[in-house]
C-alpha positions in Angstrom: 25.6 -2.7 -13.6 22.8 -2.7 -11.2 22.9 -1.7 -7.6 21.9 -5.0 -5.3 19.3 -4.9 -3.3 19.8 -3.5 0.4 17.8 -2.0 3.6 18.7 1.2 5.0 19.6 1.1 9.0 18.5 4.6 10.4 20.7 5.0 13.7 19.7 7.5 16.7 22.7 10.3 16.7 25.1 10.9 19.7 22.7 13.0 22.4 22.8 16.7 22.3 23.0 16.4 18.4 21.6 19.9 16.8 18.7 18.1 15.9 17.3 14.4 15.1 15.6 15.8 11.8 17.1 19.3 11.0 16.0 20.5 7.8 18.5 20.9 5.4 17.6 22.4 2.1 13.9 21.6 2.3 14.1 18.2 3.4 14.9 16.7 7.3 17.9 14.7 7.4 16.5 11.4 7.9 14.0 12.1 4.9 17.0 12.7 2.6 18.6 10.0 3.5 15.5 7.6 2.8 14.6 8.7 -0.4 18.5 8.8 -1.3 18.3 5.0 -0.8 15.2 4.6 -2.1 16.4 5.8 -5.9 20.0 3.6 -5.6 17.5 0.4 -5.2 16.8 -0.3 -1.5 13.7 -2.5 -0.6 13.3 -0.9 3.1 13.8 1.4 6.0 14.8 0.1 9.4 14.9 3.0 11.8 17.5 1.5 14.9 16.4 1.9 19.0 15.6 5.6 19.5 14.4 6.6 15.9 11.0 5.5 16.1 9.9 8.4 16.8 11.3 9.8 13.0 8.1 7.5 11.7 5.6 10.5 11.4 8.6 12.7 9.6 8.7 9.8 7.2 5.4 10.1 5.9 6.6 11.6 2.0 4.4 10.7 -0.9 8.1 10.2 -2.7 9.1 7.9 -0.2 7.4 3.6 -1.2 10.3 2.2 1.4 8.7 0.2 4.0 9.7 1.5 7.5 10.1 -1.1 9.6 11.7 -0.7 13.7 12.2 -4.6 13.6 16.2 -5.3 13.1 16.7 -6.2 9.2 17.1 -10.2 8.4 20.3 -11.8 8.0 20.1 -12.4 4.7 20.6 -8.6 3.1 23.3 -5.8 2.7 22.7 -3.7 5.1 23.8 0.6 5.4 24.0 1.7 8.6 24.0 5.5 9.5 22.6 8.3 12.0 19.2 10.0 11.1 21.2 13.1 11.5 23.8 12.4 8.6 23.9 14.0 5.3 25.5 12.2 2.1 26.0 12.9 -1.5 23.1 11.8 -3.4 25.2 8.9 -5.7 26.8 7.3 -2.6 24.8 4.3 -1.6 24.8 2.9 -5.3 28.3 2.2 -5.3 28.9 1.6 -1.5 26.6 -1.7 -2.0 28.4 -3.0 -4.7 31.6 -2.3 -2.8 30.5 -5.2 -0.6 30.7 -7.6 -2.8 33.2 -9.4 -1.7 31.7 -9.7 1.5 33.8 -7.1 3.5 32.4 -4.1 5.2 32.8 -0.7 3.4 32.9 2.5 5.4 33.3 6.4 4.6 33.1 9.2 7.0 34.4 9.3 10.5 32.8 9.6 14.1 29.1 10.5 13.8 29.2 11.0 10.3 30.5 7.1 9.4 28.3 5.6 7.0 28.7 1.6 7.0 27.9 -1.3 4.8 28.4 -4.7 5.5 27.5 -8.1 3.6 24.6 -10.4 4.4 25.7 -12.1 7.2 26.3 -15.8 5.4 28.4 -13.8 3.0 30.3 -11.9 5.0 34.6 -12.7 4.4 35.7 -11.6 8.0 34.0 -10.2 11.0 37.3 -7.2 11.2 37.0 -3.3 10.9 35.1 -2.2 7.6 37.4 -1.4 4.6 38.0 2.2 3.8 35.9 3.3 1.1 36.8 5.8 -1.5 33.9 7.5 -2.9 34.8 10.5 -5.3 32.8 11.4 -7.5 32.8 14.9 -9.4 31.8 17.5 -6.9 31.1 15.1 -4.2 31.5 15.4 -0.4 32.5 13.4 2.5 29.4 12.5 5.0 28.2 15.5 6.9 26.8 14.9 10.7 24.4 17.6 11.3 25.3 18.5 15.0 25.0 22.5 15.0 23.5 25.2 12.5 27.0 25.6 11.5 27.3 21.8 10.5 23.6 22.6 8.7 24.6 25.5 6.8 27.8 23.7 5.3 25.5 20.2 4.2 23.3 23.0 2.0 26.6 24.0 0.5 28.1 20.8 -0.1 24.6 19.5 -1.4 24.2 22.8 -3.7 28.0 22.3 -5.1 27.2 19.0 -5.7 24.3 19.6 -8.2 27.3 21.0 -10.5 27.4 18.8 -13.9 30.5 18.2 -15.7 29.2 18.9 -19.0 28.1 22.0 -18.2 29.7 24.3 -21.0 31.6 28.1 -20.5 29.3 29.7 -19.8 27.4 27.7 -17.4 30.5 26.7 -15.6 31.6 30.1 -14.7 28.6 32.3 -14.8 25.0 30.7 -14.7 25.5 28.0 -12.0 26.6 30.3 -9.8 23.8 32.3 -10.1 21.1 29.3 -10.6 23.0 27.9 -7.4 22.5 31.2 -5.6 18.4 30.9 -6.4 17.6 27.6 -5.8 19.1 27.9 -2.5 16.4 30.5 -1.9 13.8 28.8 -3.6 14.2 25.5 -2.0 12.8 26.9 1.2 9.4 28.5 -0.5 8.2 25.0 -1.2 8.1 25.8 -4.8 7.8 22.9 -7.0 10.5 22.3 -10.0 7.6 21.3 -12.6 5.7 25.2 -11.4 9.1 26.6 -11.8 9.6 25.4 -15.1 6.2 26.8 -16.7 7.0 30.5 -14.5 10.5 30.2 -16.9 8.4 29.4 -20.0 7.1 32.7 -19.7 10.1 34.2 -19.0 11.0 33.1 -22.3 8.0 34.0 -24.5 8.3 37.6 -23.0 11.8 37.9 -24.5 10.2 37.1 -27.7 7.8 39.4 -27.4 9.5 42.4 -26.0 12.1 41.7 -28.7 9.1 41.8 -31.7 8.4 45.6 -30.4 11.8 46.9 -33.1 13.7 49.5 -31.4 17.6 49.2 -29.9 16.2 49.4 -26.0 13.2 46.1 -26.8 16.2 43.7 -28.4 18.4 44.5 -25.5 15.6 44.0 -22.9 14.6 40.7 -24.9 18.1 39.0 -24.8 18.2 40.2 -21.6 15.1 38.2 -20.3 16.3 35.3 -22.3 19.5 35.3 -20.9 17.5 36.0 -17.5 15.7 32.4 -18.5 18.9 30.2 -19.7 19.9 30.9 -16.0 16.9 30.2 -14.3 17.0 26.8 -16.6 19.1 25.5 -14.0 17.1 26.4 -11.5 14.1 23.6 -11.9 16.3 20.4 -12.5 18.9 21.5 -9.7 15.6 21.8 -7.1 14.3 18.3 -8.5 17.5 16.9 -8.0 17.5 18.5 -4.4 14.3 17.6 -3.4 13.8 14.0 -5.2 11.1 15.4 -7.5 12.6 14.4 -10.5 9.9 12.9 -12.9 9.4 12.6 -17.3 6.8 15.7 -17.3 9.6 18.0 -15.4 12.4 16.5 -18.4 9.4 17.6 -21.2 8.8 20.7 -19.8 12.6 21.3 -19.7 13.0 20.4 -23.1 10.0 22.1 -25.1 10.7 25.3 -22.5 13.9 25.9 -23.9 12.9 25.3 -27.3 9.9 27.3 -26.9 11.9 30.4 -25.6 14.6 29.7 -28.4 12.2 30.4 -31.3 10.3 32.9 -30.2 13.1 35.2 -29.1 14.8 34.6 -32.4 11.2 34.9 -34.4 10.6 38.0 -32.2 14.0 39.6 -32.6 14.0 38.9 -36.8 10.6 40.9 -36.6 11.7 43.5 -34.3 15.0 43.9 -36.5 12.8 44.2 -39.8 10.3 46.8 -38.1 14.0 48.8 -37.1 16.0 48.4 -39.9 13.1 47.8 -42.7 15.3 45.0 -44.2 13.2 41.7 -45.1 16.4 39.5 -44.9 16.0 39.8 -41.2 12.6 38.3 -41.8 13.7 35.4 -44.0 16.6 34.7 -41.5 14.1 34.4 -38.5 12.1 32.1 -41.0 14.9 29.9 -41.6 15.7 29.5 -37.7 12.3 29.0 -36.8 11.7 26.4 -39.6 14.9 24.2 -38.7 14.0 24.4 -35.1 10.7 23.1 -35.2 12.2 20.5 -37.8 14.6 19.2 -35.7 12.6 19.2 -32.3 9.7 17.5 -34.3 12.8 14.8 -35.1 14.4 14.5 -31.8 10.9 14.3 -29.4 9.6 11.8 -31.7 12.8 9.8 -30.5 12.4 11.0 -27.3 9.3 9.6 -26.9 10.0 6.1 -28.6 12.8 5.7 -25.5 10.4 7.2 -23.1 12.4 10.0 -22.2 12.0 13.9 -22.6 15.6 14.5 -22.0 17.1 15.9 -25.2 20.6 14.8 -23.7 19.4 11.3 -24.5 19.1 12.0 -28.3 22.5 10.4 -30.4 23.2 13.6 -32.2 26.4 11.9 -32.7 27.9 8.1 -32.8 29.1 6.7 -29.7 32.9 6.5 -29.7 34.2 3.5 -30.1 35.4 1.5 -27.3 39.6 2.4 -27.1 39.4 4.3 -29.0 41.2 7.3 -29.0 40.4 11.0 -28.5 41.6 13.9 -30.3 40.7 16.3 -27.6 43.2 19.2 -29.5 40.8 19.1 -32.2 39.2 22.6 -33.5 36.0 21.8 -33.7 36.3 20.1 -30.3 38.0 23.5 -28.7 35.0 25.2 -30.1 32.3 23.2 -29.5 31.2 25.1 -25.8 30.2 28.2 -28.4 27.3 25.9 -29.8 26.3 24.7 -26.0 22.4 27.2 -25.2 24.1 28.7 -22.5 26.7 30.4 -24.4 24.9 31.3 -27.3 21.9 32.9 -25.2 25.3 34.9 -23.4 26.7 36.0 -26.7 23.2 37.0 -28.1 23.3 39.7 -25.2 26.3 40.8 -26.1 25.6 41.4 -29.5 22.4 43.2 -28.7 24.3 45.3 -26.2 26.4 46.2 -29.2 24.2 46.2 -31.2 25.1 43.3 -33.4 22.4 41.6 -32.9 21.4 41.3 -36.5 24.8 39.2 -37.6 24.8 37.3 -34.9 21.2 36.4 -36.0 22.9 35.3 -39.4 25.6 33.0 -37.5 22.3 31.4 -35.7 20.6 30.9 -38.9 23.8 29.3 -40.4 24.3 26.9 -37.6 20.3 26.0 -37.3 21.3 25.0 -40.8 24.1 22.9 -39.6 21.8 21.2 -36.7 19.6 19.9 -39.2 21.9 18.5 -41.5 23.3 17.0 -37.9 20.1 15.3 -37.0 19.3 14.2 -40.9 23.1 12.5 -40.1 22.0 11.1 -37.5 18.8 9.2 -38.3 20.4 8.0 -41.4 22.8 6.1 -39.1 20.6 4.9 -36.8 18.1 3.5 -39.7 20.9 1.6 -40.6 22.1 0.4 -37.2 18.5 -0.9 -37.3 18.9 -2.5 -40.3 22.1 -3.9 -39.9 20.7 -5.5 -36.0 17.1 -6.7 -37.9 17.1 -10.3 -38.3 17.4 -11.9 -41.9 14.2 -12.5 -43.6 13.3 -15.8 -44.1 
């Protein structure tokens, strides 16, 4: 369902507030808060008696709101809340709908209370706003940004909230706390997510390479760098969606940079395991990965960009469940399915170099790319005949 359309009503905080503007994780408060808007759907900015002067701050190539210090019309949903305020990225989508029924919707308290009310001829009952529940995985209440201490716990809550619930094992209890621990440096360098993505590219062609050089010490120092990449993978979406820099070439470049650094670690470390061991199985196993990855990546980008998408989470690997329908979440393959997630098998693949099992575990790989193509084959039969089945009838 689609958020209606709304203004955003950017109110002067209470005086002796920290700052009007304070920067928190590389973008001033009332900057945040605009382009937050902005992406839920709202058609313009209204800065409230004593925030005109936030107009220059404004001034964001990512920000197309009109600013406007005119009060809003009558005839519009309306949020009202101080420059000053920080709030979970997702909150103004559902906080507009909430207003359907032409009550008033508020979350947060004192200087922190975020308001929306109905457009006036709509509007049920002129009482106190309705409580509004907003909790969301990882979410946070409004933060008013009134003291460096009130500054340094928005960045938290705004870094803890870039968590994803689908992160797998490894990710969940090892690489976003160590992603989360970078970006919050790198969001004050002004780096861009899209440069950061090509600097992690590198990253992992080096593991390939270093890997291709055959002794014990080279295939531990490659899985080490790839590993060194899978974490720094987080890095580049969690500063787009920190900064609002978000965009299709930053999803391409996250997609073909983890492919990339996939196969030529694995076609680097079959090489460097044949020049160590002298066994050419190692080079028809790298052959095999190699060939099913660039099989199945030539499949799912050329869906990718039918949809106009480079995000490879967008690809059906698998039919969508049926509505009802029940789960059987106690299921084996469903208990082990976090082992076939990049981070964990970039984690193990350390391991076994550490142990130096690298070369079985490079069997297991070349087993599963197996599986992943027979997965994908699977999955554009079904979708050719989803197509078929939704074609009209011929004459």
């Amino acid at each position: 369902m689609s958020t209606p359309p709304f203004v955003l009503i950017l109110t002067a905080p209470p005086a002796g507030a920290f700052a009007i503007d304070h920067d928190v994780a590389g973008l001033r408060t009332a900057l945040r808060l605009a382009l937050g808007a902005q992406a839920a759907g709202a058609t313009a900015l209204h800065l409230g008696p004593g925030v005109e002067p936030l107009a220059g701050a404004l001034l964001d190539a990512r920000r197309s709101l009109e600013i406007s210090t005119e009060p809003p019309p009558d005839d519009v949903i309306t949020i009202e809340v101080a420059a000053h305020v920080v709030v979970h990225r997702g909150l103004f989508g559902p906080l507009v709908t909430a207003v359907a029924d032409g009550r008033a919707r508020a979350i947060g308290a004192g200087d922190a209370q975020v308001v929306a009310r109905a457009p006036r001829s709509a509007r049920s009952s002129e009482g106190p706003p309705v409580p509004f529940v907003f909790a969301p995985p990882f979410g946070f209440a409004p933060i008013a940004v009134a003291t460096p201490r009130d500054a340094r716990r928005a960045v938290s809550a705004l870094l803890r909230s870039l968590r994803k619930t689908i992160d797998g094992w490894t990710s969940t209890h090892l690489n976003r706390h160590l992603s989360l621990a970078v970006t919050r440096v790198l969001v004050r360098t002004g780096l861009r997510p899209n440069q950061l993505s090509v600097a992690i590219l590198f990253i992992g062609i080096a593991s390939g390479l270093v890997a291709a050089r055959g002794t014990d010490a080279s295939l531990l120092v490659g899985a080490a760098l790839l590993q060194t990449q899978s974490v720094l993978d987080g890095c580049d979406g969690e500063l787009s969606r920190l900064t609002f820099r978000g965009s299709k070439l930053g999803e391409w470049l996250d997609t073909v940079g983890d492919d990339v650094s996939n196969y030529g670690f694995f076609a680097g470390a079959s090489y460097g395991l044949y020049r160590l061991t002298e066994r050419t199985p190692y080079l028809a196993v790298g052959a095999v990965i190699l060939a099913c990855g660039v099989f199945t990546s030539a499949v799912e980008y050329r869906y990718l960009y039918r949809i106009g998408s480079g995000d490879l989470l967008k690809y059906p690997l698998t039919a969508p469940a049926a509505e009802g329908a029940a789960s059987d979440g106690g299921g084996l393959f469903e208990r082990i399915r976090p082992l076939f997630k990049r981070d964990t098998f970039v984690l193990l693949t350390l391991i076994a170099a550490a142990l130096h099992l690298l070369g079985p575990m490079l069997v297991i790989f070349g087993v599963g790319a197996i599986g992943i193509v027979i997965a994908v084959v699977k999955a554009e039969l079904r979708m050719a005949g989803e197509r078929r089945a939704a074609a009209p009838p011929r004459g």
